[in-house]
C-alpha positions in Angstrom: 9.6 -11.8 31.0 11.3 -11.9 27.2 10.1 -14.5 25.0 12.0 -17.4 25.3 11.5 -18.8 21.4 12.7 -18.1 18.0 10.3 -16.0 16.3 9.8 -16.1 12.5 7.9 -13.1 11.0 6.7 -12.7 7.5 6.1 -9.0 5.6 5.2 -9.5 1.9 4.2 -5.8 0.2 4.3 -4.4 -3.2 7.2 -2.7 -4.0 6.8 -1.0 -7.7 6.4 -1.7 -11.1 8.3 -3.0 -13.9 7.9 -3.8 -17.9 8.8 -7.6 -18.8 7.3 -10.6 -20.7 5.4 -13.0 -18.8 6.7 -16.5 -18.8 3.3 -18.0 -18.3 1.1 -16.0 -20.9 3.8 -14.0 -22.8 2.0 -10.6 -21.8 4.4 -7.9 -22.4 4.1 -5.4 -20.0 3.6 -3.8 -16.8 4.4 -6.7 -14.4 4.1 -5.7 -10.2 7.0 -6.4 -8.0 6.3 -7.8 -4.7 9.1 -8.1 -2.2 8.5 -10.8 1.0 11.0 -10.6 3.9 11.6 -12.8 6.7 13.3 -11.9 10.0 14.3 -14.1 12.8 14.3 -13.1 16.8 15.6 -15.2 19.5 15.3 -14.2 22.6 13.5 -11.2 21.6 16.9 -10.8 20.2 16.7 -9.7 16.1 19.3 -12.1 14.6 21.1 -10.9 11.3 19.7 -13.6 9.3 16.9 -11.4 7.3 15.8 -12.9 3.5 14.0 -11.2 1.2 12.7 -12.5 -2.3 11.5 -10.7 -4.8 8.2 -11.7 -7.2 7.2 -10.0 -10.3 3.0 -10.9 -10.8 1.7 -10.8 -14.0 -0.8 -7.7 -14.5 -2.6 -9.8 -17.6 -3.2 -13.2 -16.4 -2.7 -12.5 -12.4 0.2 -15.2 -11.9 3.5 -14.9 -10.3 7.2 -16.1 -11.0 10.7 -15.5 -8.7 13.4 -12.8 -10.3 
């Protein structure tokens, strides 16, 4: 029997490096880029609603801050 809900799921994973200045501690440097997607099923039924945000964290001081 399918699933009869809408089902959220959540994949965050590192996705490369970049050079930049840190807006919290003005490092400037490498900075990690971390993508987290979301995708929606209904049904069992993948729906064409998928986001994806992107994150760059901070190699010096360990925080992160949205692109």
């Amino acid at each position: 029997m399918p699933n009869l809900s809408l089902n959220v799921s959540t994949d965050k994973y590192q996705s490369g490096t970049t050079t930049s200045t840190c807006p919290k501690c003005q490092h400037n440097g490498e900075m990690e880029r971390w993508t987290k997607t979301k995708s929606y099923r209904f049904f069992g039924i993948p729906l064409p609603l998928n986001r994806s945000n992107e994150s760059l964290k901070c190699t010096a001081c360990g925080k992160s801050h949205k692109v």
